[in-house]
C-alpha positions as CSV (number, residue, x, y, z in Angstrom):
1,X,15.7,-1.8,38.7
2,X,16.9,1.5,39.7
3,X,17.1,2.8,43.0
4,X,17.1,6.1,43.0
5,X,16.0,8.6,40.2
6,X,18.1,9.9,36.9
7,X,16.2,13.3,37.0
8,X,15.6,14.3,40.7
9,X,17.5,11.5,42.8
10,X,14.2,10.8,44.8
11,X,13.4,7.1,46.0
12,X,12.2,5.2,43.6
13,X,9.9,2.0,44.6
14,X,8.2,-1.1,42.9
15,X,4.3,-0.7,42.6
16,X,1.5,-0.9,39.9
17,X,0.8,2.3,37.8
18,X,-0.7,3.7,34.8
19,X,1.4,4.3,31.6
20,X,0.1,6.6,28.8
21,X,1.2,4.5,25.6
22,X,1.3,6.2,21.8
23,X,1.3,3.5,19.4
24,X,1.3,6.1,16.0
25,X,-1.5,8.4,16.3
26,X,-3.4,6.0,18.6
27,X,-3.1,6.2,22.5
28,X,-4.0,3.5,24.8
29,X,-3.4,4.0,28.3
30,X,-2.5,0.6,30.2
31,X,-3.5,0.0,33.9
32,X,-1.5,-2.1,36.5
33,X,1.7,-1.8,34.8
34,X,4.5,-2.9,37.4
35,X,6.8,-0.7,37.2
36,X,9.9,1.6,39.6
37,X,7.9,4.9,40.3
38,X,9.7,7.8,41.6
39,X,8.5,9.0,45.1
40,X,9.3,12.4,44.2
41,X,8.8,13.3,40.5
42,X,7.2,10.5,39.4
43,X,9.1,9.4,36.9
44,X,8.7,5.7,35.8
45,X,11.1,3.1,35.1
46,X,9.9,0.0,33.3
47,X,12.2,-3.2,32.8
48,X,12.6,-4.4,29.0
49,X,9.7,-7.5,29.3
50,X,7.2,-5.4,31.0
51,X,7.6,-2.9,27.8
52,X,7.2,-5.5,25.2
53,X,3.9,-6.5,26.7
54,X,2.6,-3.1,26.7
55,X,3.8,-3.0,22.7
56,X,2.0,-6.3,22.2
57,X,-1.3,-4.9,24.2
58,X,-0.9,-1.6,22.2
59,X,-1.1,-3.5,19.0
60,X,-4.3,-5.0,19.8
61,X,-3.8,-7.9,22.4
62,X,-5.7,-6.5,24.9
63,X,-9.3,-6.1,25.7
64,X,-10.5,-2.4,26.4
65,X,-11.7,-2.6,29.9
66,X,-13.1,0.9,28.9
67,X,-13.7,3.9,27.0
68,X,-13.5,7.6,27.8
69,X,-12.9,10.8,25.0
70,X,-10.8,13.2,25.3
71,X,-10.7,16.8,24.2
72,X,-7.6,18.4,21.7
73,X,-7.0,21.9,21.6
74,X,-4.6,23.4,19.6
75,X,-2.1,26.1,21.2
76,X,-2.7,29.4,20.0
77,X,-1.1,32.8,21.4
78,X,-3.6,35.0,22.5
């Protein structure tokens, strides 16, 4: 894992996050992801097993542990 980050050069350090995952038009956002998170930017870096998981848990594998709605607005110029 990387040490420090491609965009800003901060720190970057193991712990657990939350990753926003698009699988089509669906989005599933998956809790306690281990991944490298940058100190300064927060840009995340996951290794290559820890992404197949969250393809096979987008797909259906895991168990919603909740629910919540979200609103979409369109961008229009005022």
């Amino acid at each position: 894992m990387t040490q420090s980050c491609y965009f800003c050069k901060g720190k970057v350090v193991q712990q657990p996050t939350s990753v926003d995952f698009w699988w089509g038009d669906d989005l599933k956002i998956i809790e306690n992801v281990p991944a490298g998170v940058c100190t300064q930017c927060g840009e995340k870096y996951l290794d290559s097993p820890v992404y197949k998981q969250m393809e096979r848990l987008a797909r259906g594998a895991g168990e919603a542990v909740r629910r919540f709605s979200v609103d979409v607005v369109r961008y229009s110029v005022a």
